[in-house]
C-alpha positions in Angstrom: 131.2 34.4 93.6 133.3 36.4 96.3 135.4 33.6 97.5 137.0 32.8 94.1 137.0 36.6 93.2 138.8 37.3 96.4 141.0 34.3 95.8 142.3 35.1 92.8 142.8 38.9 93.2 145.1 38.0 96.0 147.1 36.2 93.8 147.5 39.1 91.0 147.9 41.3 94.0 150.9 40.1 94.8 152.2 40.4 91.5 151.0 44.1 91.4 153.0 44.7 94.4 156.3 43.4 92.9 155.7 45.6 90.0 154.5 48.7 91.7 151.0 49.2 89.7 148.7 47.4 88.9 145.0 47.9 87.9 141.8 45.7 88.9 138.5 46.4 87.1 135.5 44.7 88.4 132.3 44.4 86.7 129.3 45.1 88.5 125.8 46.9 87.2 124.1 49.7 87.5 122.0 47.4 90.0 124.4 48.0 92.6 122.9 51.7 93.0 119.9 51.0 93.3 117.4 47.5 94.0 114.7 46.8 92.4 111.3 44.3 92.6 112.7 41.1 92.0 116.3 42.1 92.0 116.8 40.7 95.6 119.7 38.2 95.2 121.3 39.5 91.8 121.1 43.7 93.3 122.5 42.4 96.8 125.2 40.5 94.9 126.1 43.7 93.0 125.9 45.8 95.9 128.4 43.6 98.0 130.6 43.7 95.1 130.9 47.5 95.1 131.4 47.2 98.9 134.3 45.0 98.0 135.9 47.2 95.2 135.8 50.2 97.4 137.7 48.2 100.3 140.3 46.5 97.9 140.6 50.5 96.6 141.3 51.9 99.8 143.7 49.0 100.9 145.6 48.9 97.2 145.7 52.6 96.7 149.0 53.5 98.3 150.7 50.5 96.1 150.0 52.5 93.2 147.0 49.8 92.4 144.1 51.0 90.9 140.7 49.5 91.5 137.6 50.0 89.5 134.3 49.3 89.3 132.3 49.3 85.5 128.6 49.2 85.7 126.3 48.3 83.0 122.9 48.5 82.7 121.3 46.3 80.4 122.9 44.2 78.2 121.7 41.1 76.6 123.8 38.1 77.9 123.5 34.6 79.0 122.4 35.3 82.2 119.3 33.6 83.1 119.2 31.4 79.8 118.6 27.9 80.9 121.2 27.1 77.3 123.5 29.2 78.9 123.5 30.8 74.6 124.7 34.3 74.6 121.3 36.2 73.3 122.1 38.4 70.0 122.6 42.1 70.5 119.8 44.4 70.6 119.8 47.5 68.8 118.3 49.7 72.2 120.7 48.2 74.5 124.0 48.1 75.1 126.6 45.1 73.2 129.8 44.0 74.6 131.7 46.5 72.3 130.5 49.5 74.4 131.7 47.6 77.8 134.8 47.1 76.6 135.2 50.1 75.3 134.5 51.7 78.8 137.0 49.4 80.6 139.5 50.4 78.1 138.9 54.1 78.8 139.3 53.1 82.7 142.7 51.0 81.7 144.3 53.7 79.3 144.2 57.1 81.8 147.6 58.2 82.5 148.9 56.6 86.0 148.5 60.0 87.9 144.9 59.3 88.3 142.3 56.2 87.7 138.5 56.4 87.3 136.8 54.7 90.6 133.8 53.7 89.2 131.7 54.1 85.8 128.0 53.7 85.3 127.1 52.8 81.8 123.4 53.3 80.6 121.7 52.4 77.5 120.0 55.6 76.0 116.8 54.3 75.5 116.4 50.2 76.6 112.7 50.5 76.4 
């Protein structure tokens, strides 16, 4: 996962430079704060990808690149479906519409100033 995500965002970095801004949004999940029993090799996955938003962050920064990290908790997806099916929305967790909708919020703040890193939680997933 990190060589191709390293891979690439080298590529649009290079494009950000030219440009003078850019903006980089990773997503992660709320697992990356916090392991839990089972959670060994998906938490530690999300963990290192933090670790790698907040160095691109601190190398990008004075290019006027932004770099942020959007963490959901649960939300039903594909992941861990032999069928690889997306699973239907669930009314007590969170849909793709609310992710997107954070990233947006992270991609539309005025250039002064960028949001580092945003948790979103389901009220109520139980």
């Amino acid at each position: 996962m990190f060589l191709g995500l390293t891979l690439i965002t080298q590529e649009v970095v290079k494009f950000f430079k030219t440009q003078e801004k850019g903006t980089i949004i990773n997503i992660g999940s709320t697992a990356a704060s916090k392991g839990f029993a089972g959670g060994s090799v998906y938490a530690s996955s999300k963990f290192a990808l933090r670790g790698l938003t907040q160095c691109w962050r601190s190398e990008l920064r004075k290019y006027n690149i932004r770099v942020a990290l959007v963490n959901p908790s649960e939300v039903p997806t594909a992941f861990n479906n032999v069928n690889r099916e997306e699973r239907k929305e669930v009314s007590n967790k969170l849909s793709s519409h609310e992710i997107a909708h954070a990233i947006q919020n992270v991609i539309g703040m005025d250039s002064r100033g960028f949001i580092s890193e945003m948790d979103v939680w389901a009220t109520n997933p139980f």
